[in-house]
N, C-alpha and C positions, 0 to 999 in steps of 0.2 A: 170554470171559476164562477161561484155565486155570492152574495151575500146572507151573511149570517141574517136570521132571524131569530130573535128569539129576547125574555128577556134580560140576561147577562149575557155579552159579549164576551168571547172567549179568543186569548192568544195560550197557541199551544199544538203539536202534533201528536195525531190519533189514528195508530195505525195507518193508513198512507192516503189521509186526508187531513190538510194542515189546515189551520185558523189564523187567522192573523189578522191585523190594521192598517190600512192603504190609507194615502187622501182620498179616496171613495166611500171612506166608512171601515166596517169589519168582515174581511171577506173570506171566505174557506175554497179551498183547490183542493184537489187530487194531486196526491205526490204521483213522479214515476219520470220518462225521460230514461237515454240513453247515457248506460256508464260512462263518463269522463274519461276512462284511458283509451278504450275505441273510439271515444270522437277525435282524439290528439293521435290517434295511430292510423286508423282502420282507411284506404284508398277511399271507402266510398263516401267517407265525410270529410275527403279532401275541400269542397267547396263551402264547406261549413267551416273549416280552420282558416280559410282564405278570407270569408266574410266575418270570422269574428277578429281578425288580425284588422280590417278594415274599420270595423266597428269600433274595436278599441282606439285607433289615430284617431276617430273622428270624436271619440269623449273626453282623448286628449284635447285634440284644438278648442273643446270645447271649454272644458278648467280656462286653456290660458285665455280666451276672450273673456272668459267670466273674470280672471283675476284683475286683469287688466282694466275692467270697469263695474270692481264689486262694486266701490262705492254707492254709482248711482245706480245697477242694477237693486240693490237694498231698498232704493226710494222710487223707482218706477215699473218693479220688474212683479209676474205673475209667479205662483208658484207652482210654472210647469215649465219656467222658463228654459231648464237646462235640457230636458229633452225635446225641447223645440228645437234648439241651438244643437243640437246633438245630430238631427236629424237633418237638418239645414247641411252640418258638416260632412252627412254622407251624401248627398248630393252632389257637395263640392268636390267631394273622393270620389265619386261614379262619375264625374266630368269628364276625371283625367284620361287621356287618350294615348300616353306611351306606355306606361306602366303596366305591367302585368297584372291580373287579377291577384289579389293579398297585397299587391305592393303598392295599389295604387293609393295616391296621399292627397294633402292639400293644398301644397305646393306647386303640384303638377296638372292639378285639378283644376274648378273656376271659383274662384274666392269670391268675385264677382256678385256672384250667385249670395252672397250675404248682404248685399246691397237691395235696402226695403225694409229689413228683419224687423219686427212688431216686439219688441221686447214685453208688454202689455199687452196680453190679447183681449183681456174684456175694454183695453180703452189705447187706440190706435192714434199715432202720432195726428194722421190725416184726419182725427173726427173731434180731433181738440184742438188744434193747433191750425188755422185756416188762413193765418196770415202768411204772404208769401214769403220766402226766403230762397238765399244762394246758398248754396255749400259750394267749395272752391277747396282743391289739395295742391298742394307747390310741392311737388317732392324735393325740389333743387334748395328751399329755404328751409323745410320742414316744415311751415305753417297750412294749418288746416282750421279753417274759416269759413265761420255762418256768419251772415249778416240778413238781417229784415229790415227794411224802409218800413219808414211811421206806421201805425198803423191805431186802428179806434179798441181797445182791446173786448170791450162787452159786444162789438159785432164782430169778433175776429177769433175770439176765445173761448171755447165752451166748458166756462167753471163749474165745478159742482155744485150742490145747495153748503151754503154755508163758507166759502172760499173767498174771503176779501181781497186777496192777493195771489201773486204768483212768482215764479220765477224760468226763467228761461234757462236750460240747462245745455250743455256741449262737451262733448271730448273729443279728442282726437288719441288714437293709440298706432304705434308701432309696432308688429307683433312680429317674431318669430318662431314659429310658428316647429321647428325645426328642436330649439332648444327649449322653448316653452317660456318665453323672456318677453318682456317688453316695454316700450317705453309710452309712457302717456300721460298726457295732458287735462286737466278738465277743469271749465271754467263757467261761471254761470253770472245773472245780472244778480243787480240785488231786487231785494221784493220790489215787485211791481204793483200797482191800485189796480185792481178791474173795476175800470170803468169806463166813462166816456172821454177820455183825456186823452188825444194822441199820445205815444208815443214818441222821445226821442226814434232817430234810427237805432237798432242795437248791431255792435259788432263783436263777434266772439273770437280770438284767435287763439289756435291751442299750437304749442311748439311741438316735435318730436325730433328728431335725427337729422340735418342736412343729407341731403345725396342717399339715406339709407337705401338701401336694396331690399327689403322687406316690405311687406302688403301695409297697407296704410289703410286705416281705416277713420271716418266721421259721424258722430253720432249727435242727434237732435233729441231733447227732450223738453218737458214741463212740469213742472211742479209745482202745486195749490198749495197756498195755509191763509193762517188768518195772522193780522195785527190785534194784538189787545193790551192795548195801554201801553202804544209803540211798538210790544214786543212781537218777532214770528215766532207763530206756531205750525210747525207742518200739519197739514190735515191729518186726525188717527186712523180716517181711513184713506190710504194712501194707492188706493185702488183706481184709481182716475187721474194718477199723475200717467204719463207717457214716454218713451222713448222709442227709436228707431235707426239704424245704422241708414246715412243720405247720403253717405259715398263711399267709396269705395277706387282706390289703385295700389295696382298689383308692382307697377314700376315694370309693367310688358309692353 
């Protein structure tokens, strides 16, 4: 696989070199690869049906955490985010330790292992966001809760050029994972000054399910704009807002 050179970019197949558009630009491959009904038949790509059976749960689980928190994926997320998240979930399916190779899932796996996720990778919960905080899950009430003690936000916050304000962002979601369903919560402050003004404490509480039996998940983010003339604006570029999953129970 190369990139096109030249001066019109071409999408289009040529004899068994294809052309085409990626987020990387306009890039041309060589067709070719191994017929489809001998990977789906043939013994010797039995491990190959196994891992694309694998492969496909883990881009399921991935849809449903994406659905479950488009919302603010929308406002803090990169545009590589799903095969991040995609690749996280095989992970979580190579954990699993009873399951047979093709069967292994994410249920049986370690969800765990989504605990940290960088949903922004050019701008990391940890390199914006330096004030301290709790995350705490109650499975028994369903409430899943951040809170921060005061804090100074121009020593605590690393806004962008141009970002008067901000906002603290949270969800809590219920996922299962099984049906592809789930329940969630998301709550945020209102705009905030970045400046030198303490802080109230902030306390987020998101509901989901009492007593559910499903993975339970917490997520922390940020989001810049500006005030003008009272009103928010989110920042246009919205590439230095942040989020990150900070807990994580599986209810094991």
């Amino acid at each position: 696989m190369g990139k096109q050179d030249g001066i019109i970019p071409i999408k289009a197949t040529i004899d068994n070199l294809t052309f085409y558009k990626s987020k990387d630009g306009y890039m041309i491959r060589k067709k070719g690869g191994v017929d489809a009904q001998r990977i789906a038949t043939d013994p010797n790509y039995e491990r190959a049906r196994e891992n694309a059976k694998e492969f496909a749960r883990a881009g399921q689980a991935c849809k449903v955490l994406r659905d479950a928190v488009r919302t603010l994926i929308q406002q803090t997320a990169d545009n590589r985010v799903t095969g991040r998240i995609t690749r996280t979930m095989m992970q979580v399916i190579k954990a699993d330790k009873t399951s047979s190779r093709g069967l292994r899932n994410v249920l049986d796996g370690e969800v765990e292992l989504l605990d940290g996720f960088e949903f922004n990778k050019g701008s990391y919960l940890g390199t914006s966001l330096f004030a301290p905080y709790s995350a705490t899950i109650d499975r028994v009430t369903g409430e899943l809760t951040v809170k921060l003690p005061s804090f100074i936000p121009t020593g605590m916050i690393a806004a962008p050029k141009g970002a008067t304000h901000y906002r603290i962002l949270s969800a809590g979601t219920e996922i299962d994972f099984e049906k592809g369903t789930n329940v969630t919560s998301i709550k945020n402050t209102a705009e905030l000054v970045w400046d030198k003004t303490p802080t109230a404490d902030i306390t987020l509480v998101n509901t989901v399910t009492p007593n559910s039996t499903h993975p339970l998940l917490l997520l922390l983010g940020i989001e810049y704009g500006q005030h003008v003339n009272g009103e928010w604006y989110a920042l246009k570029d919205a590439s230095f807002n942040a989020m990150a999953i900070v807990k994580v129970d599986t209810g094991v």
